[in-house]
Residue, then its C-alpha position, 0 to 999 in steps of 0.5 A: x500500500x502506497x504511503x499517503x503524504x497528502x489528501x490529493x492521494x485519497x479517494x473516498x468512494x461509496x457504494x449504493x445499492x439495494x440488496x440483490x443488486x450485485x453491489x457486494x459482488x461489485x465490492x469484491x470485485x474491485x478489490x480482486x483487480x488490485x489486491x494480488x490473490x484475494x478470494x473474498x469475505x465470507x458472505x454473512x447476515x453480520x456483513x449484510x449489515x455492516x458498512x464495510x470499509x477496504x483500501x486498494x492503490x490504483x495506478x492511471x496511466x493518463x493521470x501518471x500517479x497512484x491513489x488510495x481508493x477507501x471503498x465503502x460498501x454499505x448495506x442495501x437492506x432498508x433495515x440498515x439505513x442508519x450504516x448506509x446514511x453514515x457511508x454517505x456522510x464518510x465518503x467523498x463520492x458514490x457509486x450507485x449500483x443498479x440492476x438490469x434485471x429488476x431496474x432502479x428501486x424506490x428506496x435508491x432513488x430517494x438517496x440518489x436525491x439525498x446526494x444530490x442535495x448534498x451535490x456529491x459527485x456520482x456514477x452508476x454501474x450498471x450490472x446483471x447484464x448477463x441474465x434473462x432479459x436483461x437491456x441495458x438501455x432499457x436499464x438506462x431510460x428507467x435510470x434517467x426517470x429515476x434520477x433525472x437529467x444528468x445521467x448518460x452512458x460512458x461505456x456501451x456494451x460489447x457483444x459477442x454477437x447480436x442478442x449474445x453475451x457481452x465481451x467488453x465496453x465501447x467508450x463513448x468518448x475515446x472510440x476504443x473498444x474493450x474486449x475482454x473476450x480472450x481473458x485479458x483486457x484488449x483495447x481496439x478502435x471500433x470497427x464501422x458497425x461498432x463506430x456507428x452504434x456508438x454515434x447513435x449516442x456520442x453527441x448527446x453525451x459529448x454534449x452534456x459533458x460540455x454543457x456540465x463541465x461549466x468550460x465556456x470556451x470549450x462550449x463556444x467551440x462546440x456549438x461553432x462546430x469545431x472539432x474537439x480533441x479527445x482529451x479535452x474532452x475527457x477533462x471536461x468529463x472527468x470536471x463534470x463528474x467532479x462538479x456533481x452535474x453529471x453521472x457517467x453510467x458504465x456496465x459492469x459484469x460480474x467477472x470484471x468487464x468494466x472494473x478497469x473503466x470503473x477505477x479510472x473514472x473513480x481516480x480521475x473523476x472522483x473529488x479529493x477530500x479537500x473538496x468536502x463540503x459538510x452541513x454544519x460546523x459550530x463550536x462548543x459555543x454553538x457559534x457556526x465555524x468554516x474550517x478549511x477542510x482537506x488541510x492537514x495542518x489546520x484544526x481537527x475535525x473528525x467523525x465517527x462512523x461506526x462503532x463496534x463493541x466487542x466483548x473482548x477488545x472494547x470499542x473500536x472506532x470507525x473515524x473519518x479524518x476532515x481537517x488536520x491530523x489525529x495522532x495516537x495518545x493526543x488528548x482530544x475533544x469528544x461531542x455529541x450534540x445530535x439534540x442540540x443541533x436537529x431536535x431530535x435527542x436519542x435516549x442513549x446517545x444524550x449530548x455531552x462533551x469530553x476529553x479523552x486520549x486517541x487509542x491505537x490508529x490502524x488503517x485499511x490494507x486490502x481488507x486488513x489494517x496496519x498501525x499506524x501513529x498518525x492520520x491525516x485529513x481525507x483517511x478514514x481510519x480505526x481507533x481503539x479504546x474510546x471510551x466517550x465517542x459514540x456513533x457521528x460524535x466530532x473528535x477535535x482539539x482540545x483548545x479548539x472544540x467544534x461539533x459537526x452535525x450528525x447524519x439524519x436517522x430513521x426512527x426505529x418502529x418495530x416493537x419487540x417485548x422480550x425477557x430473559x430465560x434465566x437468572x443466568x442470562x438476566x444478570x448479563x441482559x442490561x450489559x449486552x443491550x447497552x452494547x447493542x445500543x452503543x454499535x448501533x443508533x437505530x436501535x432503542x430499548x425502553x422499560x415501558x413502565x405501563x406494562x412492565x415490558x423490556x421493549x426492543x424497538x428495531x427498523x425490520x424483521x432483518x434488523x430484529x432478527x440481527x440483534x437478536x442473533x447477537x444477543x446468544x452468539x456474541x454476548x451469549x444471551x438466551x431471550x424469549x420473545x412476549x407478546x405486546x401489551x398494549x397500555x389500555x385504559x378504562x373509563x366510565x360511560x355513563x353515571x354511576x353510583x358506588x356504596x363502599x363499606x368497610x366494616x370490621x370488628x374482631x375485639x378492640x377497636x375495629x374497622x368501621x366506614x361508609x361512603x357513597x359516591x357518583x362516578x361521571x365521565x369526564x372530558x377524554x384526557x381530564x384524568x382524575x378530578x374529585x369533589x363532595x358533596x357531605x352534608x351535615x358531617x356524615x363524613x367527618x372532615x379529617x376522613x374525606x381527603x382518606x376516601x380520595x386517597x382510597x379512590x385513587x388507589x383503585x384507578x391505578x388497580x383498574x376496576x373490572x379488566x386490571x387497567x388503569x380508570x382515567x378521565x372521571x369525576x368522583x364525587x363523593x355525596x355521603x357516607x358514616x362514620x363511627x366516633x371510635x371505630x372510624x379510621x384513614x385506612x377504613x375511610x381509604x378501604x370505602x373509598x376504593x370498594x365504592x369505585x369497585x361497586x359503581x363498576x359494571x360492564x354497562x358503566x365502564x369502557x376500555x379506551x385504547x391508545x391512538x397514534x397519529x400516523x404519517x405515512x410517506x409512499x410513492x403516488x402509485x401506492x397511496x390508495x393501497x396504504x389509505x385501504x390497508x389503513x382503514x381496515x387498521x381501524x384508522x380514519x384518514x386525516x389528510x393527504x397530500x401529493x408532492x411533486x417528486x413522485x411522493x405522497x404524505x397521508x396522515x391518519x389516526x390508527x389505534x396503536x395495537x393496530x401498528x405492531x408490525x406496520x414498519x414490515x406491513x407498509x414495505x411490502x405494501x408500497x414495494x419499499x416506497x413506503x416509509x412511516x412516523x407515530x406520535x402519541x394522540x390520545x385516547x379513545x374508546x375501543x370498540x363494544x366488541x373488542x373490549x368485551x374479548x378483552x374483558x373475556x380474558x381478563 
């Protein structure tokens, strides 16, 4: 591996791809070219999951100079969505990966906007060009629908005869043919048939690489009908790309056709780091800063990436290096200020700042690493041992502290109750969820203290089955999954009244108290109001605020089905008292049995909670999700259609209805879809459900 001297040495490039697409094959296929006698990485649910970094040197003859290439793969999973937004947030450029037997997905398209509001710099490898029915330039028009203008082929395939399998690539803008037909790669010029098809697309394309290269004089000598020379050509090429307004699209097979064409365009189109723009820098003051990026002797600023806690080795760091150079035991600042700088907080990941000393520095080799004792702006390196850091925390100097804003995260809306199996796996339970949750902050873990239940929120079934894998193979924890339970609620309907007595006598003082109450409804969401009515003393004074105290003891009890009562008024209008025998806890006892005895299945009714649901999907599934919600028990609120293929609708759906909504709407919207839930209240549950329920109860 070349020694890195400066930033221009470095390409940081990610890969983006849905699962099936080939963008893993893609992965190892770029490292087979360059690292001599490389096999591959096992193919496991833990790598499907991870974002994958690796290092190989690329030598471009036409540049004259080699480069690192950092290659990132990230998952194409939807469940893994936090891994793919933190490769993005690493990387300088990205390769997105698209199918020519299933097309562009919904989910790619929409991080395909992602970057272009970001401007990063794309290109687009075409691959499964070998299969049934695959047309790449079918594959093409699908990928300028998807992704709009910008996008051209660099490269055509080669066939090996009309319809047949395809051999090599012809480049648009050189007129060489690459044929790898014998084994070896053979570049030729183009034969008339072949300079024919490649003219049917060579204008256009030529064309937009001048209009996007942003060169006025090379423009005005296109458009007064110069001939151009090659070269420059490629330069405004390789400009357009770096300017992020033009997307090269090249095919790609999977036993290598193309990787050569793919790595140059990467070492001379890709940006350097010192090229990376971020969203935002503040200080610990929260006063915005611009630090020049790319330089390594400016300021430090660094991310974390990725964490992962091993059981053994203790946390290692996946850092990206910005500005300036992190040295191994150098004191460094650690932030997190994710609340402070979006809003949104994470229950383990609360802002905070620290001061700690940088572990042990090892970089990418291959898919190795090796130590090292410092890295420098643009690496994207491992480090051991912090203790403080956390996913997207900012690692910068000590006397100079800033804070980079962290990548957006999806809320994790798959609910899991589980427990232990036994004391053994109890003990060591809360310890291993805390590593779980330290690795990945998709992940949220809650006592729900209305139920009682240990709750794993997840982002899927892959994701949940995942981190369950982990919690027996890695931490050795056996759990059993339970059932949800729902927080429900019960109020009374109509009015009631309730005599409670409590009278006891077994020698002494005994136990004597007499309260008669009325229970009306109240307002949804009132909660629990009291008032009386005594006259003339039946209730002493110093007894009524017992029989309170008794009344709300029973709500917590639950009247007839063990929840909670809310929303009632409590009245107490009567009641007896004894000169000796009367006491606070008779008095509590009355008041408790008078709620119980207004208590009937004609007086009261169970009340579940509701959520206001905002779904997101693509226009063509928006009347499937209004239907699939409404047989949720939902009532649609609104609905809104966006001009870039997208509707928003809202709804109210009782919560019991959306325990597996995040799976439901994927399959639902063909992964279009995607969803948030707030809390909106309570309402009543209908007459029948609440009679199963009252039934099991």
């Amino acid at each position: 591996m070349m020694k890195i001297s400066s930033p221009t040495d470095l390409r940081n490039v990610v890969l983006v791809g849905s699962a099936g697409s080939g963008k893993t094959t893609l992965f190892e296929n770029l490292l087979k070219a360059r690292i001599p006698g490389y096999r591959g990485e096992r193919d496991d649910a833990e790598r499907a999951a991870a974002l994958t970094l690796a290092s190989i040197t690329n030598h471009n003859d036409t540049a004259g100079s080699d480069v690192v290439i950092n290659l990132l793969d990230a998952p194409g999973h939807p469940d893994f969505y936090g891994d793919l937004r933190a490769g993005l947030r690493a990387s300088d450029g990205a390769v997105f990966v698209v199918s020519a037997a299933d097309g562009v997905d919904p989910i790619t398209a929409a991080l395909w906007a992602e970057c272009a509001e970001a401007n990063k710099p794309r290109a687009i490898v075409v691959t499964k060009l070998d299969t049934d029915k695959a047309d790449f330039f079918a594959t093409v028009e699908a990928i300028h629908a998807a992704f709009g203008p910008g996008t051209h082929p660099a490269y055509l395939p080669l066939l090996r005869d009309e319809g047949g399998e395809v051999i090599g690539n012809i480049s648009l803008l050189t007129g060489h043919v690459h044929d790898y037909s014998s084994g070896e790669r053979v570049t030729r010029e183009t034969t008339a048939l072949e300079r024919a098809e490649m003219d049917a697309f060579r204008a256009d394309y030529v064309e937009g690489i001048i209009t996007e290269s942003e060169d006025e004089d090379l423009l005005e000598r296109y458009f007064n009908g110069e001939d151009l020379e090659t070269g420059k050509v490629v330069e405004a090429l390789f400009r357009a790309v770096y300017h992020g307004s033009f997307f090269p699209v090249i095919p790609v097979l999977m036993d290598g056709i193309g990787i050569e064409e793919l790595l140059g365009m990467i070492h001379r189109g890709f940006p350097m780091p010192n090229r990376r723009v971020l969203p935002s820098i503040v200080t610990a003051g929260d006063d915005p800063v611009d630090p020049e990026l790319g330089d390594p002797e400016g300021p430090l600023v660094a991310q974390v990436i990725r964490t992962v806690a091993d059981p053994y080795a203790g946390r290692l760091s996946m850092v990206r290096i910005y500005s300036g150079t992190l040295t191994a035991d150098a004191a460094v600042h650690v932030a997190g200020h994710r609340e402070a700088m979006t809003g949104h907080a994470l229950d383990h990941h609360r802002d905070h700042d620290d001061e700690e000393r940088v572990g042990q520095i090892t970089v990418p080799v291959g898919t190795d690493t090796t130590v090292q004792s410092s890295a420098i702006a643009g690496q994207i390196v491992y480090v051991a041992r912090l203790a403080h850091a956390q996913t997207s925390d900012t690692l910068s100097d000590v006397d100079s502290p800033m804070v980079v804003e962290a990548w957006p995260l999806p809320r994790p809306l798959l609910p899991l109750a589980l427990h232990a199996t036994s004391r053994n796996d109890d003990d060591k339970l809360s310890a291993a969820l805390q590593r779980l949750l330290v690795e990945d902050p998709t992940v949220r873990v809650e006592r729900d203290a209305a139920t009682d239940q240990l709750v794993l929120w997840t982002m899927g079934q892959a994701h949940l089955d995942l981190l369950l894998a982990r919690l027996q193979q890695r931490y050795g924890v056996d759990v059993e999954r339970e059932e949800l339970k729902i927080p429900l609620r019960e109020t009374f309907i109509v009015e009631a009244i309730g005599h409670g007595r409590h009278v006891k006598q077994s020698g002494g003082h005994g136990q004597y108290a007499l309260a008669n109450v009325r229970v009306e409804p109240g307002e949804r969401g009132s909660g629990f109001v009291f008032a009386e009515e005594v006259v003339g003393g039946s209730v002493p004074r110093q007894f009524i605020a017992s029989v309170e105290k008794g009344v709300r003891t029973q709500l917590d009890r639950g009247v007839l089905s063990g929840h909670p009562v809310v929303d009632i008024v409590v009245t107490l209008t009567d009641g007896k008292a004894h000169s000796v025998d009367s006491s606070d806890m008779a008095f509590q006892a009355a008041g408790a049995a008078a709620l119980r005895d207004a208590a009937s299945p004609e007086t009261v009714a169970l009340l579940e909670p509701i959520d206001e649901v905002t779904v997101l999907c693509g226009n063509d599934y928006v009347g499937a999700v209004m239907t699939d919600l409404g047989t949720r028990r939902g009532r649609v609120t609104g609905q809104h259609g966006g001009d870039d293929g997208r509707s928003s609708v809202t709804a109210l759906v009782p919560a019991s209805e959306l325990t597996r909504y995040a799976i439901d709407l994927r399959g639902l919207s063909h992964g279009t879809g995607r969803f948030d839930r707030s809390p909106a209240g309570y309402e009543l549950m209908p007459p029948e459900l609440a009679k199963r329920i009252l039934e099991q109860g």
